[in-house]
C-alpha positions in Angstrom: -31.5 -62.0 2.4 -31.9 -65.5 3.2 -28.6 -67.2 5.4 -26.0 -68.5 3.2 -26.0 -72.0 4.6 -23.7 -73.7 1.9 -20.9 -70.9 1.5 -18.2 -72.5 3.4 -19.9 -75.8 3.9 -16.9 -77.3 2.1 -14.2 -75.3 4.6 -14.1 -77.8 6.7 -10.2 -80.2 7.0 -12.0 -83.6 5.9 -11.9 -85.9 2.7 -14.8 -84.5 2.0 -14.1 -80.7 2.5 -10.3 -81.4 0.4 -12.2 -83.4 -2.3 -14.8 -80.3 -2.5 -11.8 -77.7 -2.9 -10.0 -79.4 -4.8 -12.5 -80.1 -7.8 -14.3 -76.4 -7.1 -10.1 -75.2 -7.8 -9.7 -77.7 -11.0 -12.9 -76.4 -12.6 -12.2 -72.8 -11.8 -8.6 -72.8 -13.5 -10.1 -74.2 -16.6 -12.6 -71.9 -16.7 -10.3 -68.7 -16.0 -7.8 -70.2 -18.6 -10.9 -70.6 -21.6 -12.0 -67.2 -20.6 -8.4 -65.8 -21.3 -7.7 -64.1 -17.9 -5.2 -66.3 -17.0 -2.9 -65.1 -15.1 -4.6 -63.2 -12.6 -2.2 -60.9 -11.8 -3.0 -57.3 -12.9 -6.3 -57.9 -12.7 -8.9 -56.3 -11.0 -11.5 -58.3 -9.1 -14.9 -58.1 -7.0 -16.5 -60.6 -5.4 -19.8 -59.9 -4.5 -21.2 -61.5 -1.0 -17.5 -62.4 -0.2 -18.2 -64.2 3.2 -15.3 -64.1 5.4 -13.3 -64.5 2.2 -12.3 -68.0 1.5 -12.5 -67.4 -2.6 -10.6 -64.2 -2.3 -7.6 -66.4 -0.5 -8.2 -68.6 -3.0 -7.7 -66.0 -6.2 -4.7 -64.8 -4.4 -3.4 -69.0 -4.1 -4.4 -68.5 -8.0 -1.8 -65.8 -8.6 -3.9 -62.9 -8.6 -2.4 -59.5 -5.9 -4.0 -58.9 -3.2 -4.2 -55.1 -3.8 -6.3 -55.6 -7.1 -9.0 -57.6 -4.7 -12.1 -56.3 -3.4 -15.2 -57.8 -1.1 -18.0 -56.7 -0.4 -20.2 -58.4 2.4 -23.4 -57.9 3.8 -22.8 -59.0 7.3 -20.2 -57.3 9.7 -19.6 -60.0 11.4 -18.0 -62.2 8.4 -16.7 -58.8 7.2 -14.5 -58.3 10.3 -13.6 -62.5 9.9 -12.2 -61.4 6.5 -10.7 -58.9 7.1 -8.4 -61.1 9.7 -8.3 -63.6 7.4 -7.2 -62.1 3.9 -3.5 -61.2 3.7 -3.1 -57.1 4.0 -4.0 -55.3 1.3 -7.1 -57.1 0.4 -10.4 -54.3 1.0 -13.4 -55.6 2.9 -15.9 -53.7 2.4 -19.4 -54.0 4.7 -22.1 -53.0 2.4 -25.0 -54.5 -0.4 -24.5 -55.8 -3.6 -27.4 -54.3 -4.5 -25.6 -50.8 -4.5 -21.9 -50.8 -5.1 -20.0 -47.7 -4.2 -17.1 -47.9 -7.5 -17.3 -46.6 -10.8 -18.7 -48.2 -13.9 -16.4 -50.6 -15.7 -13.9 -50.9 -12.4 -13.0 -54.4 -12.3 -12.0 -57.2 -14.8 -13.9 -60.0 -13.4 -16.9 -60.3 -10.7 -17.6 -63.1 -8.8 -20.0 -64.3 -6.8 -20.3 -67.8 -5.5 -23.1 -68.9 -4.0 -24.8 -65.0 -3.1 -27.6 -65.5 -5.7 -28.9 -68.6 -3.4 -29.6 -66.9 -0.7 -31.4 -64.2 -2.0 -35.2 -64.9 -2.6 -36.7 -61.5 -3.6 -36.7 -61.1 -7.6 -36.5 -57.3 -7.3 -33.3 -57.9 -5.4 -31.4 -60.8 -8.0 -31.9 -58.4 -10.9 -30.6 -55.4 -8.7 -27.5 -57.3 -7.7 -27.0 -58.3 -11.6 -27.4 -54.9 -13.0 -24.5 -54.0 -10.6 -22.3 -56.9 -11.3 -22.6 -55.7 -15.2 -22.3 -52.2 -14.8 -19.1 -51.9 -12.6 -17.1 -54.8 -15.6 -14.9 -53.5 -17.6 -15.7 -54.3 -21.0 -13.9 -58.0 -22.5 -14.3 -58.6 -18.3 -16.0 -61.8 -17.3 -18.3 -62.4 -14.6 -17.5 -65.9 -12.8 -20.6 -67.4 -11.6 -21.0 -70.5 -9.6 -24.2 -71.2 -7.2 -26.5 -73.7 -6.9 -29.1 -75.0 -9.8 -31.1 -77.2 -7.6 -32.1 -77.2 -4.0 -30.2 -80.6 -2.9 -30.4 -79.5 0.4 -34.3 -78.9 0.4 -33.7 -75.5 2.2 -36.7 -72.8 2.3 -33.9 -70.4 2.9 -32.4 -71.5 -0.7 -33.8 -70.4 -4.0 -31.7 -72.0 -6.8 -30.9 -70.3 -9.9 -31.8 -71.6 -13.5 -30.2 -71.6 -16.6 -33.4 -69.5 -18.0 -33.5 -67.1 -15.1 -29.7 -66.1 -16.0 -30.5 -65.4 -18.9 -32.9 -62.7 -17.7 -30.9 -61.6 -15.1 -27.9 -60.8 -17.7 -29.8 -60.2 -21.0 -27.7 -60.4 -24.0 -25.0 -61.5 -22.5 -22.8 -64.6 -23.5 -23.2 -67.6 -21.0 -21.0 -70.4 -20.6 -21.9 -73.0 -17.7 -21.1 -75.9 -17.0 -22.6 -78.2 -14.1 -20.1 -78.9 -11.8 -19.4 -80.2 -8.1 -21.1 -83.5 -7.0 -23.5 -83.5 -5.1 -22.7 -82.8 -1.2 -24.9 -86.3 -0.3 -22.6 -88.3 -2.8 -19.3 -86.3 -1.8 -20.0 -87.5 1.5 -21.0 -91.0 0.9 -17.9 -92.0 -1.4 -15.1 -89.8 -0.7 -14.5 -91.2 2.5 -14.1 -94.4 0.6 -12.5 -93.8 -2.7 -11.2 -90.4 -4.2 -11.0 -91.5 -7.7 -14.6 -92.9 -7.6 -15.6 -89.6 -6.1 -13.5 -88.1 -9.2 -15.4 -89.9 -11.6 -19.0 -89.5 -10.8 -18.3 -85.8 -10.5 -17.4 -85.9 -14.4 -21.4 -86.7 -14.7 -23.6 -83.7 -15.0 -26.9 -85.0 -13.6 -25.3 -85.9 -10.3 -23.8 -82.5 -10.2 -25.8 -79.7 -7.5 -24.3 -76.4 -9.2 -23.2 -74.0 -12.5 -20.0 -72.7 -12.8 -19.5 -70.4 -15.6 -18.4 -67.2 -17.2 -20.8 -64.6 -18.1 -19.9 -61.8 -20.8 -21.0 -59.0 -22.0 -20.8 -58.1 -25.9 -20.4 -54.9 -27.4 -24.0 -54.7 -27.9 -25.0 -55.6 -24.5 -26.0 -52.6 -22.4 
């Protein structure tokens, strides 16, 4: 797997790193809310490629309990950052998304933000997928955000399309929505003016990445 060189880009205490979190959180309520799992407490969730676990904080800032959370990271050394990180009861797991340990139909919603990126082998993506799906519980959602062009110009970043989701997840229902302005004009304008920054982020073609939900119907195996 290739490094994950934008995950926690946006971690960082500047305008630009509050004006990142702070759309990222606006777009992720909505989408949570038109998906109907709002709240988020009682529900089960999995992020796969959790990092050191800045989304999982951020599902429990969201309402959601920390004993219902699960992460599952590739690297030990972000797995043992998480693990000091996340409040107690959150489990940190250290293995590959490729072949998760729990049952089929485990969790209410997956997510995975920015994992798919990263990963450059097409054996692998459909691997991971075929996981995500089989371990959601059916009416679960899987929350997707990543990048859907290579602003960065990274060979260590493989973007993922529209049409390749739509392989990866056959049959399933996909609703995305390009969000989060590009990092170049984040960090250009923010500085300057947040509610310029707020309003050329409302413009999909300046936008790097898809946010969405991804569901399976009763007929999708």
């Amino acid at each position: 797997l290739g490094r994950r060189a934008t995950r926690d880009e946006d971690t960082s205490d500047t305008v630009t790193g509050r004006f990142q979190r702070q759309e990222r959180e606006r777009h992720v309520l909505r989408l949570l809310e038109r998906s109907g799992m709002l709240p988020l407490s009682g529900k089960r969730i999995l992020e796969v490629g959790c990092g050191t676990g800045k989304w999982l904080r951020d599902l429990i800032a969201w309402g959601a309990d920390p004993h219902a959370l699960v992460g599952i990271e590739l690297l030990e050394a972000s797995v043992a950052r998480a693990r000091r990180l996340c409040p107690p009861g959150v489990v940190i797991e250290t293995g590959n998304a490729a072949m998760l340990s729990h049952p089929s139909g485990s969790f209410d919603i997956v997510l995975q933000a920015t994992l798919f990126t990263s990963v450059l082998d097409d054996d692998m993506r459909r691997s991971i997928a075929a996981e995500m799906l089989r371990v959601l519980r059916p009416g679960g959602i899987i929350v997707w955000y990543d990048l859907f062009m290579n602003n960065l110009g990274s060979s260590y970043l493989r973007p993922v399309t529209k049409e390749e989701l739509r392989h990866l997840f056959p049959g399933c229902l996909l609703d995305l929505r390009r969000v989060s302005l590009s990092p170049v004009l984040t960090r250009l304008v923010a500085p300057r003016s947040w509610s310029a920054s707020t309003m050329l982020s409302r413009f999909a073609p300046l936008c790097t990445h898809y946010l969405g939900a991804i569901r399976r119907p009763p007929m999708c195996s």
